[in-house]
C-alpha positions as CSV (number, residue, x, y, z in Angstrom):
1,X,0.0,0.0,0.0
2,X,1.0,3.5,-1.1
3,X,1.3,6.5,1.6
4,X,-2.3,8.1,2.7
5,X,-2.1,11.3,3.2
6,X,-4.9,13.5,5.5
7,X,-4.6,17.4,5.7
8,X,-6.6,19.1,8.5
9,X,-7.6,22.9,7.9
10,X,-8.7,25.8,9.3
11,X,-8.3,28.7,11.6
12,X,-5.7,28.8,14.5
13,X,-7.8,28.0,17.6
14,X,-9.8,25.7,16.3
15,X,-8.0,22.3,17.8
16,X,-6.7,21.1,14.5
17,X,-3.4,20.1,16.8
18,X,-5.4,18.3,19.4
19,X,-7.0,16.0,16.4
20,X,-4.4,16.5,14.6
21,X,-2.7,14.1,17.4
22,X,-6.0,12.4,18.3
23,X,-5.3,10.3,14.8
24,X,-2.0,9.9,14.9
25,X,-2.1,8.3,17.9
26,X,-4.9,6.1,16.5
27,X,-3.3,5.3,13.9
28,X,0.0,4.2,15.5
29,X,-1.9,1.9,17.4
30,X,-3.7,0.5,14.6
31,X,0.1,-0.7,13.1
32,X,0.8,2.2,10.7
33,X,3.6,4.1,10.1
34,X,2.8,7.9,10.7
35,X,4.4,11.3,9.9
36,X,2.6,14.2,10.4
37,X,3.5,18.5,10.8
38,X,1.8,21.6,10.8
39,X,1.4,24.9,9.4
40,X,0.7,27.9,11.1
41,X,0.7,32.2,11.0
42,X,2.2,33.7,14.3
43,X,-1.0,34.7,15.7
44,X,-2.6,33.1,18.9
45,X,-5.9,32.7,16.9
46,X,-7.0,33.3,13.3
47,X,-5.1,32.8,10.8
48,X,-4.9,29.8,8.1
49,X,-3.6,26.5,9.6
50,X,-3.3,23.0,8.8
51,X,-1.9,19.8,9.9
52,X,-0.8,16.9,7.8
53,X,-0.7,13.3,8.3
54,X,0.6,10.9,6.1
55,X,0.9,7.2,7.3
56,X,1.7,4.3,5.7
57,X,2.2,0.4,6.4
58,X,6.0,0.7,5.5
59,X,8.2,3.7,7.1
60,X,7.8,7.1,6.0
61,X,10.2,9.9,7.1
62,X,8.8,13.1,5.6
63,X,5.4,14.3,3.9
64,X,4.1,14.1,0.1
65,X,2.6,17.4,-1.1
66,X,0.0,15.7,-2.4
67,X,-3.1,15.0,-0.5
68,X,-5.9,12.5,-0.6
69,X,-8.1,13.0,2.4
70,X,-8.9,16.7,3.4
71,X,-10.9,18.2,6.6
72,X,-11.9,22.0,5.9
73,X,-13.2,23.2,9.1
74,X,-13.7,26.7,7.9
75,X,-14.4,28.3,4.1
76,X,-10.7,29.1,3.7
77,X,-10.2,25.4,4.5
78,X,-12.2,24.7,1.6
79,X,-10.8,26.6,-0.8
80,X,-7.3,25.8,-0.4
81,X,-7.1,22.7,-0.3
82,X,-9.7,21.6,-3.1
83,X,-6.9,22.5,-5.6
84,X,-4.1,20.0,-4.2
85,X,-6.8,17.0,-3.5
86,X,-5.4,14.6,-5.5
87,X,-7.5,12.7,-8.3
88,X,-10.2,10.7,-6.8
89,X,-9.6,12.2,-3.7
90,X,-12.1,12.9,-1.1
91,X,-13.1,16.5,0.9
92,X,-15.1,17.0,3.8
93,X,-16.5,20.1,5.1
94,X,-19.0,21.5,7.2
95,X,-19.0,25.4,5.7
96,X,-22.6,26.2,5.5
97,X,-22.5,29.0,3.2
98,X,-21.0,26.4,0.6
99,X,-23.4,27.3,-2.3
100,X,-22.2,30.5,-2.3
101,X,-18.6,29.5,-3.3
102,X,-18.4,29.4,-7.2
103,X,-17.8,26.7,-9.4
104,X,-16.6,24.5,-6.1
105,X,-18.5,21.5,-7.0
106,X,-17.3,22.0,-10.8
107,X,-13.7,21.9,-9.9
108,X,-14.3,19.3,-7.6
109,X,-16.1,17.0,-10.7
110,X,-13.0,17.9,-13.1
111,X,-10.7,16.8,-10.4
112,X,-12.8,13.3,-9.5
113,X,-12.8,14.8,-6.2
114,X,-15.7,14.0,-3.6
115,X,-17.0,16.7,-1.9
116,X,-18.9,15.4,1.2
117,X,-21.2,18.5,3.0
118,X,-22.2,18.0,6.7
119,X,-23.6,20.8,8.6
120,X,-21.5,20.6,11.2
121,X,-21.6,23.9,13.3
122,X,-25.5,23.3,13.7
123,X,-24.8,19.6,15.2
124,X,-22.2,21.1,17.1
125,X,-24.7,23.2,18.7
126,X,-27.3,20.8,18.6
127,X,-25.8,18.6,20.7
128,X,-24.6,21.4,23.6
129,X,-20.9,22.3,21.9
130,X,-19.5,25.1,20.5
131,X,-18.3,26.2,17.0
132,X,-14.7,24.5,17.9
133,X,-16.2,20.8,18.1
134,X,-16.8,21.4,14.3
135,X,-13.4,19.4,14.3
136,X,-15.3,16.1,16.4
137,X,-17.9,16.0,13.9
138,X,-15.9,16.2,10.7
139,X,-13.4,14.1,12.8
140,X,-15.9,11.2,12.9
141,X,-17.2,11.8,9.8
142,X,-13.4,10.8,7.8
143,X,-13.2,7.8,10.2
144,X,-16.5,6.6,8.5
145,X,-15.3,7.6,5.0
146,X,-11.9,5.8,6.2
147,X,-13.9,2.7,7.2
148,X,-12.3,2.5,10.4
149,X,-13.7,1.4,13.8
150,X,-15.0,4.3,15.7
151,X,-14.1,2.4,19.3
152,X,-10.1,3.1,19.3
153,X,-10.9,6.9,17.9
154,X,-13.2,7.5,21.0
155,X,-10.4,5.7,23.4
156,X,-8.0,8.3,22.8
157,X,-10.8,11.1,22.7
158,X,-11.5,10.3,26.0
159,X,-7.9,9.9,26.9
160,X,-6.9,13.4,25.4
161,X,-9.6,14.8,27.5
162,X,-10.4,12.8,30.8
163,X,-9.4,16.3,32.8
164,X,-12.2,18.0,31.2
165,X,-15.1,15.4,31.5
166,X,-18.3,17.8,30.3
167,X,-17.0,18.4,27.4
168,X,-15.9,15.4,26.3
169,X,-19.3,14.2,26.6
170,X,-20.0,16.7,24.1
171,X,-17.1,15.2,21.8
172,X,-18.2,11.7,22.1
173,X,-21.5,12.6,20.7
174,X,-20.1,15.3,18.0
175,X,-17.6,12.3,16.8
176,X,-20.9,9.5,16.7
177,X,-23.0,12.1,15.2
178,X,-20.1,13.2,12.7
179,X,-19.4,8.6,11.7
180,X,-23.2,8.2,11.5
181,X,-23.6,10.9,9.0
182,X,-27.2,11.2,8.9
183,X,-28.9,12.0,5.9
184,X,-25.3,11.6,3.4
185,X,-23.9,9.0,1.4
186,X,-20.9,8.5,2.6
187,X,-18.3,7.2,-0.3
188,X,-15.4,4.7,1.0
189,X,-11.4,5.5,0.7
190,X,-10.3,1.9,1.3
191,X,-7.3,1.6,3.6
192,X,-5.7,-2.1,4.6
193,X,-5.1,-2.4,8.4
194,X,-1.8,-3.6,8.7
195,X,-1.3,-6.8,10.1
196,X,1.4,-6.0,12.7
197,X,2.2,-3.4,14.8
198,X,6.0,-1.6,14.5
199,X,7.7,-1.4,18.0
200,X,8.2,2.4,17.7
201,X,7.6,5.7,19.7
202,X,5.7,8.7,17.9
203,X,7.1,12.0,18.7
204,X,8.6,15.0,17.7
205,X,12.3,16.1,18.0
206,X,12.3,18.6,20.8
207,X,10.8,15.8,22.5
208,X,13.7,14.0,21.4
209,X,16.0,16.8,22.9
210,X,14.7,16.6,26.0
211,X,14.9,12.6,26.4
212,X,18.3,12.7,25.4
213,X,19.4,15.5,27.8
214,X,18.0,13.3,30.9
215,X,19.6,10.7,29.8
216,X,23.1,12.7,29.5
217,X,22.8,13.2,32.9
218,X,22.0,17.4,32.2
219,X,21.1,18.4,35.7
220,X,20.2,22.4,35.0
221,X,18.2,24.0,32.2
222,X,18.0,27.4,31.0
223,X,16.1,29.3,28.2
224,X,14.0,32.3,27.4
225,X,11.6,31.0,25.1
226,X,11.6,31.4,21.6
227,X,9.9,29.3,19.1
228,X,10.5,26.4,17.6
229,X,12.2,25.5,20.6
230,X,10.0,26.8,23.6
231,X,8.8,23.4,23.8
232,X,11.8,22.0,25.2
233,X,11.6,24.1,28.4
234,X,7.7,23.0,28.4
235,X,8.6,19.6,28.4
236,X,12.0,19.4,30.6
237,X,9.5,21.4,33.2
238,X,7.1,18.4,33.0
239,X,9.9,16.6,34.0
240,X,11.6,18.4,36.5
241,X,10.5,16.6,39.5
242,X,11.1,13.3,38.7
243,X,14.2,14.0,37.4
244,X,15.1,16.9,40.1
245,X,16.5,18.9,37.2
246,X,16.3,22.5,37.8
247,X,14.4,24.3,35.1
248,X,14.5,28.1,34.7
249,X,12.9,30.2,32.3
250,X,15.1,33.2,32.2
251,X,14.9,37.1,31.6
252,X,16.3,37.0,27.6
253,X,18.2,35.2,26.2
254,X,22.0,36.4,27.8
255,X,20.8,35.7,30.9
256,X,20.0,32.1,29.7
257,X,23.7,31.6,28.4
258,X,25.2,33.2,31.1
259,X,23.5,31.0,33.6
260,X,24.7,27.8,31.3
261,X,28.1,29.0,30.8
262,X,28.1,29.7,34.8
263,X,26.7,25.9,35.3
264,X,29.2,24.2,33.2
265,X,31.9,25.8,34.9
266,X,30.8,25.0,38.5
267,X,30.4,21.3,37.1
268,X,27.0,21.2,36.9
269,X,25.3,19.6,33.2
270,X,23.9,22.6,31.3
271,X,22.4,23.7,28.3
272,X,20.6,26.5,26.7
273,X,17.6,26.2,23.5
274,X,17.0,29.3,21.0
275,X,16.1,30.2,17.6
276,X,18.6,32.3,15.3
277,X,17.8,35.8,17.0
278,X,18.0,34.6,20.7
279,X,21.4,33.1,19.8
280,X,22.6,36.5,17.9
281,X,22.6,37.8,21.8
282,X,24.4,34.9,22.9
283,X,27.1,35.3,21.0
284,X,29.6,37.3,23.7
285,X,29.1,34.4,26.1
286,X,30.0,31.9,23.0
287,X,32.9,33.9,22.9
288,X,34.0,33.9,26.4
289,X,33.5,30.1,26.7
290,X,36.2,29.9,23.8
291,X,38.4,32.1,26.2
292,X,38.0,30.1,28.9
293,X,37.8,27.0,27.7
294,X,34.3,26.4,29.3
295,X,31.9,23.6,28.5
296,X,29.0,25.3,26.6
297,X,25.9,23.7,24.6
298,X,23.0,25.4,23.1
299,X,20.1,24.1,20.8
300,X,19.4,26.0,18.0
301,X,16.4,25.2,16.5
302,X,16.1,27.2,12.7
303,X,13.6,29.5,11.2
304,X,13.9,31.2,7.9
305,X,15.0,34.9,9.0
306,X,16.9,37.4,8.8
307,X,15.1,39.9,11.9
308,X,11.4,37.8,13.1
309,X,11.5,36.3,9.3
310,X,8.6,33.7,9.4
311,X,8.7,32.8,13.0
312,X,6.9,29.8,12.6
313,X,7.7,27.8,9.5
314,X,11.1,26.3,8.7
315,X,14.8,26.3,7.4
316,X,18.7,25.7,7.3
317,X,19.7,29.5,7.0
318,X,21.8,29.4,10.4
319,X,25.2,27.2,9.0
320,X,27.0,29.8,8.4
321,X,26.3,32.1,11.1
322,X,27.1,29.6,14.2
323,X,30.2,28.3,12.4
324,X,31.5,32.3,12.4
325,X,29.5,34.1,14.8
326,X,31.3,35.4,17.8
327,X,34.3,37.7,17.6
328,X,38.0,36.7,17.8
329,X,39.1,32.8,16.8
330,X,38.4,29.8,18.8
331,X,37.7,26.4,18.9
332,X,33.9,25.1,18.6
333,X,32.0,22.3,17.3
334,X,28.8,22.3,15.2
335,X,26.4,19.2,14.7
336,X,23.1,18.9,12.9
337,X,20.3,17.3,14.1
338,X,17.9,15.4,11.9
339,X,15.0,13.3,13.6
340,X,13.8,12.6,17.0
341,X,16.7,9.7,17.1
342,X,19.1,11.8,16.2
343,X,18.3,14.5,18.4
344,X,18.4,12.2,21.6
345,X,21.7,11.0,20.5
346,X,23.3,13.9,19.5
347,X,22.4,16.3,22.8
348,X,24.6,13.4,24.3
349,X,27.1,13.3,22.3
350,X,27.3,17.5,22.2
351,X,27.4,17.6,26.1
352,X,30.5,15.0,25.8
353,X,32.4,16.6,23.4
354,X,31.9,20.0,25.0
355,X,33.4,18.7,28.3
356,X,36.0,16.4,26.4
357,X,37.1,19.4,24.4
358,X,36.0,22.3,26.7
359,X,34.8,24.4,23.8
360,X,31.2,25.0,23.0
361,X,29.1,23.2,21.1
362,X,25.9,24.3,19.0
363,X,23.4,21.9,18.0
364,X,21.5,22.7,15.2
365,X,17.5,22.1,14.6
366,X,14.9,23.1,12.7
367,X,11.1,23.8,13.4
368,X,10.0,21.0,10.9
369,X,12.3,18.3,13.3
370,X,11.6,20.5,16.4
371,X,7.6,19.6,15.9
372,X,7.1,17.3,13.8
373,X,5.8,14.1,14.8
374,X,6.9,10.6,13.0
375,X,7.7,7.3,14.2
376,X,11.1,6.2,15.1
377,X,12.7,2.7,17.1
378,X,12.5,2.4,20.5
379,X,15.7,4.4,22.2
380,X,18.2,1.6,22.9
381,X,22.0,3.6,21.9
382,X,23.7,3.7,25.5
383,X,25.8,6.2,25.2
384,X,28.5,6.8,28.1
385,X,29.0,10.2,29.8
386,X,32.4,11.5,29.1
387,X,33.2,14.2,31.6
388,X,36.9,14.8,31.0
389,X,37.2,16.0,34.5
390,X,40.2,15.4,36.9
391,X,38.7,13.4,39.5
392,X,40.4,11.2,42.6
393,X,43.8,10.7,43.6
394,X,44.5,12.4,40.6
395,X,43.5,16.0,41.9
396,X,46.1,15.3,44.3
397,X,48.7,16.4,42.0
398,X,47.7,18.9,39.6
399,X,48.9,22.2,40.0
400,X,47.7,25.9,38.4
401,X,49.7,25.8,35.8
402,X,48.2,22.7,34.3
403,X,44.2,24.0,33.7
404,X,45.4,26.0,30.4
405,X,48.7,24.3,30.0
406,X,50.3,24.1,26.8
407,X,49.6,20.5,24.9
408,X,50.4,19.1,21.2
409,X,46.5,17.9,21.7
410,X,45.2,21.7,22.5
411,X,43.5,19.9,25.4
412,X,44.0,21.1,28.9
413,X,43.2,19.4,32.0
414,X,40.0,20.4,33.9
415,X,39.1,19.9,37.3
416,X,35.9,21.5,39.2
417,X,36.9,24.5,41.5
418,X,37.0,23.8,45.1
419,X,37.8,19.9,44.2
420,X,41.1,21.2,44.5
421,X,43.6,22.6,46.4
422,X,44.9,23.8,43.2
423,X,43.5,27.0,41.9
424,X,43.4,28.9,38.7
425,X,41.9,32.0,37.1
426,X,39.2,31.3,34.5
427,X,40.3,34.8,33.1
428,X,38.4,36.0,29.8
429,X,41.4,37.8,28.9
430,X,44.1,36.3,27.3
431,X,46.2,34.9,29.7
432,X,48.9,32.5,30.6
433,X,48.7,28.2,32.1
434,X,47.7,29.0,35.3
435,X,44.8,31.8,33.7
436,X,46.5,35.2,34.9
437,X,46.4,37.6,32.4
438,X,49.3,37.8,30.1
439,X,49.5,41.0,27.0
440,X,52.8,39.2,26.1
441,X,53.0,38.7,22.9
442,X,54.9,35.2,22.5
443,X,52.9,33.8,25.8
444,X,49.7,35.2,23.7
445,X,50.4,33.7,20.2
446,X,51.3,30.2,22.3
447,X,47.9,30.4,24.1
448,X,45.7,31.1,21.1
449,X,47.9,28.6,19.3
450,X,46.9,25.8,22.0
451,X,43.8,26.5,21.8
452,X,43.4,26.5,17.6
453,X,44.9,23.2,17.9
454,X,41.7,21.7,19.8
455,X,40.4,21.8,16.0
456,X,42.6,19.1,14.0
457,X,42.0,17.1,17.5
458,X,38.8,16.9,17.5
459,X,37.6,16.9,13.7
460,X,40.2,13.1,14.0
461,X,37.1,11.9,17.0
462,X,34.2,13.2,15.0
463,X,32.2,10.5,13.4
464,X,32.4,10.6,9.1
465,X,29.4,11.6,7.0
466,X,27.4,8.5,6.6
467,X,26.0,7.5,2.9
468,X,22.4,6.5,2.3
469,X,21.2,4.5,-0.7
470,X,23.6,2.6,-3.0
471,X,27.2,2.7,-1.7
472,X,28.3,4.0,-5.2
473,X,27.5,4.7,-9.0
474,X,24.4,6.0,-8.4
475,X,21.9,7.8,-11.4
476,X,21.8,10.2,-9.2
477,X,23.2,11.4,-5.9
478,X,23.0,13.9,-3.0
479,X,24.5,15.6,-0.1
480,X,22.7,17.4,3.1
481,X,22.5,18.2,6.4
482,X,19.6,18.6,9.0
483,X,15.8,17.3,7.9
484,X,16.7,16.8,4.3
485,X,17.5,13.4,5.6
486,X,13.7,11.8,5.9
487,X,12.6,13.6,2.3
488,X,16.2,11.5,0.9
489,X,15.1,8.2,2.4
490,X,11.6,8.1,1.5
491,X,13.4,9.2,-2.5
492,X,15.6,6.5,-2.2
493,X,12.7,4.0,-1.9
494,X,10.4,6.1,-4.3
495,X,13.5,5.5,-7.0
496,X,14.0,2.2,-6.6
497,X,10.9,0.6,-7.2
498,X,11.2,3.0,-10.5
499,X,14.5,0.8,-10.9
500,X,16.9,4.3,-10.8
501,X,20.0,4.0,-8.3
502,X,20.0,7.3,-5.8
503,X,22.2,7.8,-2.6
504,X,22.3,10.7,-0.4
505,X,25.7,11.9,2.1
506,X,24.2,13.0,4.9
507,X,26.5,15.2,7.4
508,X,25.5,15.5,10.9
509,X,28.5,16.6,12.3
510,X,29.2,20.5,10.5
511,X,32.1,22.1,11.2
512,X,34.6,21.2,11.5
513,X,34.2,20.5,8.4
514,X,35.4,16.6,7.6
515,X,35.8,16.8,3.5
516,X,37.4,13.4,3.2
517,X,33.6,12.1,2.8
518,X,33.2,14.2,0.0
519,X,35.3,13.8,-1.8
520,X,35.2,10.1,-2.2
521,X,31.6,10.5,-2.3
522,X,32.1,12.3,-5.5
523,X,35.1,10.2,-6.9
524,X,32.3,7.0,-6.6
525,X,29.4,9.3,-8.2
526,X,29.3,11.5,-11.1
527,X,26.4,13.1,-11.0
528,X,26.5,14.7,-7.3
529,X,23.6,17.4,-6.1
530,X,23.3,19.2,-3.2
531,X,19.9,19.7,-1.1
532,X,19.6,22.3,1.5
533,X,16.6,24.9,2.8
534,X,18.5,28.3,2.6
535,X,18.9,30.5,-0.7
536,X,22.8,30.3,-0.6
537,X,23.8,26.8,-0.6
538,X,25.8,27.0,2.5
539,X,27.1,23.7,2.8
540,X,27.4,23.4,-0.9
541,X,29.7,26.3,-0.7
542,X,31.7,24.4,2.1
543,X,31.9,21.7,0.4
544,X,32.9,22.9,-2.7
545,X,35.7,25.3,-1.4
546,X,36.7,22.4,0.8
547,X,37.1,19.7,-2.0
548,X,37.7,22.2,-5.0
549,X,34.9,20.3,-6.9
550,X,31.2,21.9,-8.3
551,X,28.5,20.2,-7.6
552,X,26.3,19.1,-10.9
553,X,22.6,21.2,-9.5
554,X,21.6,22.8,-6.9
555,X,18.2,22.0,-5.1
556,X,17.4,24.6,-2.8
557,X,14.3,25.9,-1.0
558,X,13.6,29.0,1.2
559,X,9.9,29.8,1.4
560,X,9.5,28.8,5.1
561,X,8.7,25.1,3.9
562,X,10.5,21.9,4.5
563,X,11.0,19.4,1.5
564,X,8.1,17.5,0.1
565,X,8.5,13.8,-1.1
566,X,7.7,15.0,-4.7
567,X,10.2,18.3,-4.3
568,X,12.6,16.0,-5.1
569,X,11.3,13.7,-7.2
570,X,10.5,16.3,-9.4
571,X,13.9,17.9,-9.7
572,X,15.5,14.1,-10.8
573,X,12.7,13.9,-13.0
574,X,14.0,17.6,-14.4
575,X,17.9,16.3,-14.1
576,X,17.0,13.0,-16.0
């Protein structure tokens, strides 16, 4: 069975999230494989929304852009979407004032699309709701055309809202009335129930972020909120008290990395979350944890800017500004999220590598991993905590001089102050071993030498680029960062059963920037493309300078949207 894929519209604040996961959650438990994301303006209500769900018996890892099942809880609902229902697709609706739209029902027969009516605000308000349980009766409505049992649906209506229980009285009967459909002929989208059930957890990669932060053993949390990422100081603060993680929501956003910079000194587990313009005020304590060779970490989770720039929708515009923001030249590592697994994996790896190296370390995201939900394996990596702490007998012996002493490696040792009876200066001048300040200028050079050479030591421990697809001679092949990923693998697939050979090089570990994968990627393919969400091509143009090769196309995209399955499959269709 092919993807199915359901689109859910109307206004902000009319609970399209809360069905939105209402059906995934079905759906998971029925044995499909789900993705799903939204859409949405930055206004609290009002607005044009929507949320997508596209499931599957086999795994999916991004959306199609086209639809075949769509909700319109509102008129705008309607009109939107009736032009990207696929062919023999099938919209619901419960506008009233429908006659009044022109030629909808003659689009709709040119398109073989079925246009079901219910009058859905009037049974709404019939039955003791308000205009927002529109979404219950439409809801129940698609689970009839679905020709799915309505039992599991009301399970996890009554789970979502056991804490209200009058109202969900009302939703019970809004999502009966809505699957009996009185008075319509309701037409059948057949579906197969798969026959087992993937061991998988369904959630979204902030989510993800948060998991993998407990598990590192982070004991203090700091952010000012700032979306995409607001939800991981929402869902760390759920956690707080079983985890006894303290959990602050600061004044801005210096506050918040001056509190995590403070943390990681003191030997406490820190990090920060932002989006592009909360870092840009971060950027003097980046600085200073170069200086001082502090443990730093900070999620950055990506929306298309520059200034607010769409503060809710998605992109990869923020390589090149972490890899060179700060003043002055130091050490720091830059890794690239891509899924809910690799966000709890790689917040563990970033906190390790941050105290390994004592540089900071910036985790990039983007709002379409930060939220979106999709189905991954169960979290079984155990990854060790590397501290790179003096500890013991050890701290017996060490002396001031050794915290920034001078090493082929660049690496220092570190101990936690007062663990000692050593002491040192965590100076954010420049400074000699011991940390007192120093303006001399061979002690100076040797010092930000030391410190440079942290670089080639760690870009020898980072993990290579990993290749996806055929291992070479491929029709056609790719390279990309971040949630270009799932749109590649679900391509991959896509191609082969077309019987053409693609392979993607994925990088999830930025800068510094490992070219040896590169370059053999392109010595074992000829016709190498590059897929990014910005408008520059900013890893192509690493790439390229690093490896003095040109990639053969460029796909990019930088209207707020994340890839579609057919973005791609379009663009080999063009490059065939």
């Amino acid at each position: 069975m092919d993807r199915t894929t359901l689109k859910i519209a109307g206004e902000s604040g009319m609970g399209l999230l809360s069905v939105g996961r209402i059906v995934a959650k079905v759906l998971k438990g029925m044995g499909f494989y789900v993705h799903s994301d939204r859409e949405y303006p930055s206004l609290i209500k009002g607005g044009h929304s929507n949320l997508q769900i596209d499931f599957n018996s086999k795994p999916i890892h991004s959306l199609s852009r086209d639809v075949d099942l769509v909700i319109a809880l509102d008129r705008a609902g309607l009109l939107e979407y009736l032009d990207v229902v696929k062919k023999g697709g099938i919209l619901v609706h419960g506008y009233e004032r429908h006659h009044l739209i022109k030629d909808l029902h003659t689009k709709a027969k040119k398109k073989g699309i079925k246009v079901i009516y219910l009058p859905a605000h009037t049974i709404a308000r019939q039955l003791g709701g308000t205009d927002v349980m529109v979404n219950m009766v439409l809801l129940g409505l698609i689970w009839r055309v679905l020709g799915f049992d309505l039992k599991p649906l009301e399970a996890a209506i009554k789970k979502q809202f056991a804490s209200k229980p009058k109202l969900l009285a009302i939703d019970l009967k809004c999502v009966r009335a809505g699957y009996k459909a009185e008075g319509q002929k309701v037409p059948q989208y057949k579906i197969s129930i798969p026959k087992s059930k993937p061991k998988s957890l369904l959630l979204d990669g902030n989510m993800g972020i948060t998991l993998g932060a407990i598990e590192a053993g982070v004991r203090t949390f700091f952010q000012y909120p700032m979306s995409p990422s607001s939800s991981i100081l929402m869902y760390l603060a759920n956690f707080s008290h079983d985890t006894k993680m303290v959990v602050k929501q600061a004044e801005d956003e210096i506050t918040a990395s001056q509190l995590t910079l403070g943390a990681m000194f003191m030997g406490s587990r820190s990090f920060t979350a932002t989006s592009g313009g909360g870092y840009d005020l971060m950027t003097e304590t980046v600085s200073l944890a170069g200086m001082t060779e502090t443990p730093w970490v900070c999620v950055l989770c990506q929306r298309p800017g520059p200034a607010t720039g769409l503060p809710t929708w998605t992109g990869q515009g923020d390589l090149n500004m972490v890899i060179h923001s700060s003043h002055g030249e130091f050490p720091r590592l830059v890794v690239a999220a891509s899924d809910p697994t690799s966000c709890y994996e790689i917040i563990q790896h970033a906190m390790n590598y941050a105290e390994e190296f004592q540089i900071p370390v910036i985790v990039l995201s983007e709002k379409t991993i930060a939220e979106a939900q999709t189905m991954v394996p169960i979290f079984n990596s155990k990854i060790p905590i590397k501290r790179g702490l003096v500890t013991g007998k050890d701290l017996e012996s060490v002396v001031p001089s050794d915290r920034f002493k001078i090493t082929k490696s660049g690496v220092s040792s570190r101990w936690l102050p007062g663990s000692a009876k050593a002491g040192y200066y965590g100076n954010g001048d420049e400074h000699k071993e011991d940390g007192r300040l120093t303006e001399e200028g061979p002690a100076c050079a040797a010092m930000m030498a030391k410190r440079m050479r942290k670089m080639e030591t760690l870009k020898k421990a980072l993990p290579d680029a990993k290749v996806y697809g055929v291992s070479k001679g491929a029709d056609i092949s790719f390279i990309g960062w971040g949630s270009s990923k799932g749109a590649m693998l679900d391509t991959i697939e896509a191609m082969k059963k077309q019987g053409k050979k693609v392979n993607y090089l994925h990088y999830e570990y930025m800068w510094p920037f490992k070219e040896k994968a590169a370059e053999k990627f392109f010595k074992d393919n000829k016709n190498v493309h590059i897929l990014e969400g910005n408008y520059q091509g900013q890893l192509a143009d690493m790439v390229e300078a690093g490896i003095h090769k040109r990639f053969k196309g460029r796909l990019l995209k930088y209207d707020g949207r994340h890839f579609f399955l057919e973005d791609i499959l379009d663009y080999i269709k063009k490059k065939s």
